[in-house]
C-alpha positions in Angstrom: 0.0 0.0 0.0 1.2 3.5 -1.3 1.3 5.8 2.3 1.7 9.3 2.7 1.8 10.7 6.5 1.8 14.7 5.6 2.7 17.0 8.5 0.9 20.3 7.8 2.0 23.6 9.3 4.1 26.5 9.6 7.7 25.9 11.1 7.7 29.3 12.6 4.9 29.7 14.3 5.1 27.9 17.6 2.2 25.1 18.0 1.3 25.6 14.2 4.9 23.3 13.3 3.2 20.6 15.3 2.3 18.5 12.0 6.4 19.5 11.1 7.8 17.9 14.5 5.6 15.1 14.4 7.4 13.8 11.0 10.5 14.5 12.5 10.1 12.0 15.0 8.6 9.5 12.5 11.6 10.0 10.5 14.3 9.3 13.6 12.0 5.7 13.7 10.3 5.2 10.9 11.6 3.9 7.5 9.7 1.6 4.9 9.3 1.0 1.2 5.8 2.4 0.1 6.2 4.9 3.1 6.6 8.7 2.1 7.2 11.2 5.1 6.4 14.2 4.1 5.8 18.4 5.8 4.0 21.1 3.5 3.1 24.4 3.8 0.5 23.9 1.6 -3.4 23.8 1.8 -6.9 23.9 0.1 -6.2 23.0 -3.2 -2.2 22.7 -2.8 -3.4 19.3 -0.8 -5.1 17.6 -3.5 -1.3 17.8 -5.8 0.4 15.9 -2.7 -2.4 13.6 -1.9 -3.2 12.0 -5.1 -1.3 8.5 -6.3 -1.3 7.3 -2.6 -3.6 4.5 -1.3 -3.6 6.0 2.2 -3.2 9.2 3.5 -2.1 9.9 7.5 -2.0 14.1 8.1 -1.1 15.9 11.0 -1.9 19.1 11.7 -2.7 21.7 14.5 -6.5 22.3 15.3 -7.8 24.9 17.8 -11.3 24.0 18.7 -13.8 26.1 21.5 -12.6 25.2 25.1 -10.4 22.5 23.8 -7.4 20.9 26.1 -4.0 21.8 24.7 -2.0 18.7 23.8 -4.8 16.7 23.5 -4.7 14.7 19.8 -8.2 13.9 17.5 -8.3 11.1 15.5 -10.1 12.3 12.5 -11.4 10.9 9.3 -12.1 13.2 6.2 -16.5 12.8 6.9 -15.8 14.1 10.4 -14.6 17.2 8.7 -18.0 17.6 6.3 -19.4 20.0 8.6 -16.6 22.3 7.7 -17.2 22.3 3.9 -17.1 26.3 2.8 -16.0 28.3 0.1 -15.9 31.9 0.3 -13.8 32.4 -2.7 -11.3 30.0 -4.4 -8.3 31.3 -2.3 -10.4 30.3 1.4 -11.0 25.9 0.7 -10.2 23.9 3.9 -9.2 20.6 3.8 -12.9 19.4 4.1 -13.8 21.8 1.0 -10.2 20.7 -0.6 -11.5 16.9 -0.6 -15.2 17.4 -1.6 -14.1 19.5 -5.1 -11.0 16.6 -5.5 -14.2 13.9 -5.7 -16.0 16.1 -7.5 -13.4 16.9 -9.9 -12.8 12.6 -10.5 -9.3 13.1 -8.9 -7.9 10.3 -7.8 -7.8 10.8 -4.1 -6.8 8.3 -1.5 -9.4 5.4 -0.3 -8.3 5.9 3.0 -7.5 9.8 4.8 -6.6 9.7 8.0 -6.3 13.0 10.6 -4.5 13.4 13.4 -4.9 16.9 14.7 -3.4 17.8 17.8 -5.4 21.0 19.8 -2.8 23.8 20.0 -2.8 27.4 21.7 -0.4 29.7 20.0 -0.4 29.3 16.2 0.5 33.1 15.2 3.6 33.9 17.3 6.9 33.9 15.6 8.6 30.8 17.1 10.3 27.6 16.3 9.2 26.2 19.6 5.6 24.9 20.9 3.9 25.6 24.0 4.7 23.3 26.8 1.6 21.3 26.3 1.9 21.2 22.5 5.7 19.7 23.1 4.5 16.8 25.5 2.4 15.7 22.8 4.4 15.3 19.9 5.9 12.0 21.2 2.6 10.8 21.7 1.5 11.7 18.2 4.4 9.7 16.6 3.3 6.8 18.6 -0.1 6.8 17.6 0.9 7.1 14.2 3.5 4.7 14.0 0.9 2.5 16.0 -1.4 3.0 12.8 0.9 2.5 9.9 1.5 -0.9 11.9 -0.9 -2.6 10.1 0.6 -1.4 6.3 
C-alpha cells in the first residue's frame, strides 16, 4: 500500500509546526518502502497535488477547537470534517472543501485519509518552539501514528 503521513503547518509559528515535528520524530524511527514522510506548507487546493497517487493518507496538523485541552490529539477521518465544507472564494477551501471538489473533480484521491490533529494554543507567534503542552504531545502523536501504519 502507497502511504503518505503529511505534517501540515508553519515551522515558525510555535504550536502551528506541530504536524512538522511530528514527521520528524517519525523519521528518527520510521523507514519503509511504500512509506513517504512528508511536511507542506500547503493547503486547500495545494493538498489535492500531494495527496493523489497514494492508497492512504495519514495528516497531522494543528487544530484549535472552543474550550479544547492543549496537547490533546483527534483522530479524524475526512466525513468528520464535512461539517466544515465552505468556500468563500477559491483562495479560502479547507481541507474538508479541498477533498469534496477533489471527488467532484474525478481526482484520484486516496481510499483511506486519516487526521491526526493535535489542539494547539499559540499558532501566530513567531517561534520555532511549541507551547509546553503542544511539546509533550508530539511523542505521543508519533506513537499513535506509528501504531497506525503498523498494520501497512
Amino acid at each position: 500500500m502507497k502511504t503518505l503521513v503529511l505534517g501540515l503547518g508553519n515551522p515558525i509559528f510555535s504550536d502551528d509546526s506541530v504536524g512538522f515535528r511530528v514527521i520528524q520524530g517519525l523519521r528518527d524511527k520510521f523507514s519503509r518502502p511504500g512509506l513517504t514522510l512528508m511536511e507542506s506548507s500547503a493547503s486547500g487546493l495545494g493538498l489535492l497535488d500531494l495527496i493523489t497517487g497514494y492508497d492512504r493518507v495519514i495528516i497531522i496538523d494543528a487544530i484549535k477547537t472552543e474550550g479544547g485541552q492543549a496537547g490533546k490529539i483527534y483522530r479524524l477521518n475526512a466525513e468528520n470534517l464535512s461539517a466544515t465544507r465552505h468556500l468563500a472564494s477559491p483562495h479560502d477551501i479547507n481541507l474538508a472543501t479541498a477533498f469534496e471538489l477533489g471527488k467532484k473533480l474525478g481526482i484520484a484521491l486516496p481510499q483511506e485519509i486519516t487526521i491526526f490533529a493535535v489542539e494547539v494554543v499559540d499558532v501566530t507567534t513567531f517561534s520555532e518552539k511549541c507551547t509546553p503542552e503542544v511539546e509533550k504531545a508530539i511523542p505521543l502523536a508519533v506513537t499513535m501514528i506509528a501504531e497506525e501504519l503498523g498494520g501497512d
